[in-house]
VOPAGU-2260 file (C-alpha; in pm, 1 decimal, decimal comma):
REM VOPAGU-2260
SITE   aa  ch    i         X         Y         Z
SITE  UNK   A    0   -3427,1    2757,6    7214,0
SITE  UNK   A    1   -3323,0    2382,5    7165,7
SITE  UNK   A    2   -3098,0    2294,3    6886,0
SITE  UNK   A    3   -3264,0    2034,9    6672,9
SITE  UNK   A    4   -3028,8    1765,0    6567,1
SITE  UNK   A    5   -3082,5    1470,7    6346,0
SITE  UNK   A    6   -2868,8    1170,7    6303,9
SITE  UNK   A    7   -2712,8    1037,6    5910,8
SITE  UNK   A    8   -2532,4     757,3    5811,8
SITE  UNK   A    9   -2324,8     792,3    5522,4
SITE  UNK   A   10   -2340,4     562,3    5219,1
SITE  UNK   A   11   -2181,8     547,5    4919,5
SITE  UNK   A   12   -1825,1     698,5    4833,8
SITE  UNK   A   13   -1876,1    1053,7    4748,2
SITE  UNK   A   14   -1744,4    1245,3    5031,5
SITE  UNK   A   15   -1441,9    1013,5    5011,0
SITE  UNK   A   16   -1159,5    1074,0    5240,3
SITE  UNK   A   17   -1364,5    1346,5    5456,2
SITE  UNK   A   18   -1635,3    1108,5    5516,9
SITE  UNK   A   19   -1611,4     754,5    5465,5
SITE  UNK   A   20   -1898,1     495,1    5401,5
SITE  UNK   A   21   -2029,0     380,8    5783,5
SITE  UNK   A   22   -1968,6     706,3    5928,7
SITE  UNK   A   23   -2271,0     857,4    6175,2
SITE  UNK   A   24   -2327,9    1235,8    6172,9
SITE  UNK   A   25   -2483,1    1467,9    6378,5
SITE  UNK   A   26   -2647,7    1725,9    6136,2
SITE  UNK   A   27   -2838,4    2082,1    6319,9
SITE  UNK   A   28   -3167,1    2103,7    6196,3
SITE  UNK   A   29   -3317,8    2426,8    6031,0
SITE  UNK   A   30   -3253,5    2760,0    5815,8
SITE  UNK   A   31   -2892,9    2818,6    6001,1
SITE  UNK   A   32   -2695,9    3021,3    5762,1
SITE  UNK   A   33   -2490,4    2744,9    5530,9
SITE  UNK   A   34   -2173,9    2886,0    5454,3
SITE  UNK   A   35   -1958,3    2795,6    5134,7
SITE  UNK   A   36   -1723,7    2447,0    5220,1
SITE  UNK   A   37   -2003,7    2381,6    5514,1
SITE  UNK   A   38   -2127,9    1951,9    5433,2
SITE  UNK   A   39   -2471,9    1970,4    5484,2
SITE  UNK   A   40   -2805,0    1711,4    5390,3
SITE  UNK   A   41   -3030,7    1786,3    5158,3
SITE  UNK   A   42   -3308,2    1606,3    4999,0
SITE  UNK   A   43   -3225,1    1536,6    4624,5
SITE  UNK   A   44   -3425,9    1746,0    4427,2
SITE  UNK   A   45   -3543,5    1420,8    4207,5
SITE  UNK   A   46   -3635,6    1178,4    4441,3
SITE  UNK   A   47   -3716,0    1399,9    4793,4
SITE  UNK   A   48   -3724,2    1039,9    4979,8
SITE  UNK   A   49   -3359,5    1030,4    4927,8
SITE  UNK   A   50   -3077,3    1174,9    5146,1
SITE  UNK   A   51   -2791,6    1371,9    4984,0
SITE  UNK   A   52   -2451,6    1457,2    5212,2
SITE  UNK   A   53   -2253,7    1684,0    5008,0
SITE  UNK   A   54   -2008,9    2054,2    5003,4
SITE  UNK   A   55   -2192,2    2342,7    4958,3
SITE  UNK   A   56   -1985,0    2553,4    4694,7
SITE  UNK   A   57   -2179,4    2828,9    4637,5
SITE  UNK   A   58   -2441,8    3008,3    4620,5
SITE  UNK   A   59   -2665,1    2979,3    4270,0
SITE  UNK   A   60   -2997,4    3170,8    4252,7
SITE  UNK   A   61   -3219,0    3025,2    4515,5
SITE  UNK   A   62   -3028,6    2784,5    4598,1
SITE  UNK   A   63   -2714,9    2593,5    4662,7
SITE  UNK   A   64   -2465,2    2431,5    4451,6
SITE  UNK   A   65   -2372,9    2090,0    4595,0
SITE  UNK   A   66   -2095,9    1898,9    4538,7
SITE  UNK   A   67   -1905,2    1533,2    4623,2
SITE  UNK   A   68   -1584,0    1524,9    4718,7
SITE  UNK   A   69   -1502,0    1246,2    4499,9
SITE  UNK   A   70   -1622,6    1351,0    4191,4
SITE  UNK   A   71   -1509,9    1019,9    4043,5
SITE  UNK   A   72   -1705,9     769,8    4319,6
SITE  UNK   A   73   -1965,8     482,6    4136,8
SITE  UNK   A   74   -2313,1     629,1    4093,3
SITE  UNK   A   75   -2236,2     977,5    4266,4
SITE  UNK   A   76   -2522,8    1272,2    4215,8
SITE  UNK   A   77   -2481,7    1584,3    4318,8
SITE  UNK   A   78   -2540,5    1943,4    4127,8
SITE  UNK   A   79   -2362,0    1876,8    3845,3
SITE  UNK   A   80   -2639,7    1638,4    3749,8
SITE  UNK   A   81   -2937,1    1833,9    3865,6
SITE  UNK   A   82   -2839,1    2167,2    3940,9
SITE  UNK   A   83   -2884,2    2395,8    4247,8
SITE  UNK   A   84   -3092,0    2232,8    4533,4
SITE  UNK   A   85   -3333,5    2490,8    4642,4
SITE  UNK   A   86   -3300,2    2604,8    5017,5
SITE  UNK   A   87   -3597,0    2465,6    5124,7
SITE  UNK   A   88   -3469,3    2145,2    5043,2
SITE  UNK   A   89   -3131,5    2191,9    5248,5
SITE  UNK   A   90   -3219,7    2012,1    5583,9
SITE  UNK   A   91   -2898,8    2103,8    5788,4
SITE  UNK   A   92   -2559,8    2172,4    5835,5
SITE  UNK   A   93   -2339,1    1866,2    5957,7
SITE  UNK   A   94   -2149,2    1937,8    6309,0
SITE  UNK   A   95   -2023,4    1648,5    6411,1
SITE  UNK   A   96   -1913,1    1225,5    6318,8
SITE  UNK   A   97   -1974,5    1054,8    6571,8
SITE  UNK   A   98   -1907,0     704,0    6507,5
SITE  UNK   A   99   -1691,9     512,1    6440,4
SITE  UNK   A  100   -1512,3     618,7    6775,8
SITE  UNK   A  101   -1147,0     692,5    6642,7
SITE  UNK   A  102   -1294,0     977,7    6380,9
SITE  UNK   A  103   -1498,6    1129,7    6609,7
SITE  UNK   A  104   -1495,1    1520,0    6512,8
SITE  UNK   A  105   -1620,6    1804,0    6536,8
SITE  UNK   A  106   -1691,0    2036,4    6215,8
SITE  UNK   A  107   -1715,1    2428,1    6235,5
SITE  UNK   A  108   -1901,1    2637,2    6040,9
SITE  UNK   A  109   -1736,2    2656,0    5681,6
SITE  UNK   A  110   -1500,9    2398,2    5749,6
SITE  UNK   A  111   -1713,4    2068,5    5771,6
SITE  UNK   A  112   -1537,3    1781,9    5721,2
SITE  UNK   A  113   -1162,4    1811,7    5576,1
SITE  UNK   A  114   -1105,3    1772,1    5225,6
């Protein structure tokens, strides 16, 4: 079965220093197993239009409690503002940055992304 892969840019200064603003990821599509420390994309549960790249730190009910790395970044949102994010609204785990060229990486299960 083909992977499904969808490509994310990163905005914003949340993930700051695993991912910076600019950075391109590679994010496997589907109900993969998320493991605790995995980044993944999620829709925010407010505004489903909207992106979110953020750690998942555990599970919570239904769902998964998402955090930024930079809890201290301008206008950051993650589940300290609105909670768990429902599965269903988890779109993927990120696997790889692929641009810009000299932070190219790849990120294994439960270790996406360096802290």
């Amino acid at each position: 079965m083909p992977v499904a892969l969808k490509a994310v840019a990163v905005t914003g200064e949340s993930m700051l220093p695993a991912l910076r603003p600019g950075d391109l990821l590679l994010v496997r599509v589907g109900r993969r197993r998320v493991r605790a420390g995995d980044v993944v994309v999620a829709r925010h549960p407010d505004r489903p239009g909207l992106l979110l790249v953020k750690r998942a730190g555990h599970r919570d009910g239904e769902g998964w409690w998402l955090e930024s790395d930079n809890q201290r970044a301008a206008g950051r949102q993650d589940s300290w503002d609105f909670g768990a994010v429902p599965d269903r609204l988890v779109l993927g785990r990120v696997v790889a940055r692929y641009w810009p060229p000299s932070r190219v990486a790849v990120f294994p299960a439960g270790r996406s992304a360096a802290r």
